[in-house]
C-alpha positions in Angstrom: 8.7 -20.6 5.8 12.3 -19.0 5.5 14.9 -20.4 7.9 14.8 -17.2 10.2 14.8 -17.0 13.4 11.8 -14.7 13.2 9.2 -17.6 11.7 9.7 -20.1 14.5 7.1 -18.2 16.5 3.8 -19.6 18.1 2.2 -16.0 17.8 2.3 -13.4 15.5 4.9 -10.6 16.4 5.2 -7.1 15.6 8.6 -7.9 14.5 7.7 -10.8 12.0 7.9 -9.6 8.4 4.5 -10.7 6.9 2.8 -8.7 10.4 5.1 -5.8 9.1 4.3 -6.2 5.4 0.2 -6.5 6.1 0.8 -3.3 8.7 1.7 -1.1 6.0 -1.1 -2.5 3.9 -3.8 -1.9 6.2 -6.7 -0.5 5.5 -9.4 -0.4 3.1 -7.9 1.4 -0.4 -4.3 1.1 0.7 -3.7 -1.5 -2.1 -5.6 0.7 -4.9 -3.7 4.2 -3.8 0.0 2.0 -3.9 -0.9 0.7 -7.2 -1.6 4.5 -8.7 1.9 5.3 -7.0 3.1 2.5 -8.7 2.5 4.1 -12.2 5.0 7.0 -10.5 4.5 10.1 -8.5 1.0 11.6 -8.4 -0.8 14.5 -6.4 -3.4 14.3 -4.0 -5.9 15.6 -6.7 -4.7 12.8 -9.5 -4.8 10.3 -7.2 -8.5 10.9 -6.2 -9.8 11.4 -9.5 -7.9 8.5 -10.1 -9.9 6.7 -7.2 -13.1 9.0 -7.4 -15.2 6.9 -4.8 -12.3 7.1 -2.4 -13.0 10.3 -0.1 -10.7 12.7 0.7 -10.1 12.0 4.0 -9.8 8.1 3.8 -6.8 9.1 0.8 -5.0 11.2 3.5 -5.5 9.2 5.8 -3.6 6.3 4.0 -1.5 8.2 2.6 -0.2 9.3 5.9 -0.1 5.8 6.7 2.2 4.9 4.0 4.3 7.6 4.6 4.8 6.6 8.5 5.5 2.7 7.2 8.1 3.9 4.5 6.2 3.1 1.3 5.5 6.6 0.3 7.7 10.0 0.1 5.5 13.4 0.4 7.2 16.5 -1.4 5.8 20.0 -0.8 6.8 22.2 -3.1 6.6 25.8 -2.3 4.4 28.3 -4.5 0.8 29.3 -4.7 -1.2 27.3 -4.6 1.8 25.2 -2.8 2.0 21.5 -4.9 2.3 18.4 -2.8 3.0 15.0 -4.9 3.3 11.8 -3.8 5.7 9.0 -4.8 6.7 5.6 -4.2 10.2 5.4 -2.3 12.6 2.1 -2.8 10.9 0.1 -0.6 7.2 1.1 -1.7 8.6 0.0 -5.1 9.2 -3.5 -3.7 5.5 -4.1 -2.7 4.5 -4.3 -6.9 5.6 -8.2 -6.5 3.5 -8.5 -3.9 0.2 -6.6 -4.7 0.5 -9.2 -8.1 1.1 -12.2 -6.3 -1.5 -11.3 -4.2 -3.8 -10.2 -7.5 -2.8 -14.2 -8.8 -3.6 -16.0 -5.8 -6.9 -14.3 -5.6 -7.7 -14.5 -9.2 -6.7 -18.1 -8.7 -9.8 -19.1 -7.0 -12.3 -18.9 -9.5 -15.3 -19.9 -7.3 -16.6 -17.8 -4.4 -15.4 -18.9 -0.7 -17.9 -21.7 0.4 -19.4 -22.7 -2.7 -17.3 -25.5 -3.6 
């Protein structure tokens, strides 16, 4: 672990920085709606036709999420109908490492857990 303070703990804490990093990617589909943002910014109809088994209420959901943890910028524009798009801000950008090292460690295993 990195020489920080933070990882000579005996419990995880709200401050560590993996507990932060897993916070803001909580939640069933979080991973699949960062990696659309990740293509750049998208409205809430591209990104659920984009993720057409996701419902509407789990994308706002998580997209409220990511906004409250940083990851995600929400601009209303004003008109009618009024246009709301979604993008990725600095930070949000910063989790594309990590969703592929995550992809890699997973893809490393190439037998199910438990049989073998």
């Amino acid at each position: 672990m990195p020489d920080d303070a933070r990882a000579a703990v005996a419990e995880p804490t709200p401050s560590c920085p993996v507990e932060i990093t897993l916070g803001a990617l909580r939640g069933r589909w979080t991973t699949l709606v960062v990696r659309e943002l990740l293509h750049g910014e998208r409205t809430f109809t591209e990104l659920a036709r984009a993720l057409p088994a996701l419902s509407d209420k789990v994308l706002s959901d998580r997209l409220a999420q990511l906004a409250e943890s940083g990851v995600v910028v929400r601009d209303r524009r004003p008109g009618w109908p009024p246009r709301t798009s979604y993008r990725l801000t600095p930070r949000g950008h910063r989790l594309g490492p990590v969703l592929q090292a995550l992809w890699d460690w997973g893809a490393d295993g190439t037998t199910a857990p438990g049989s073998g």
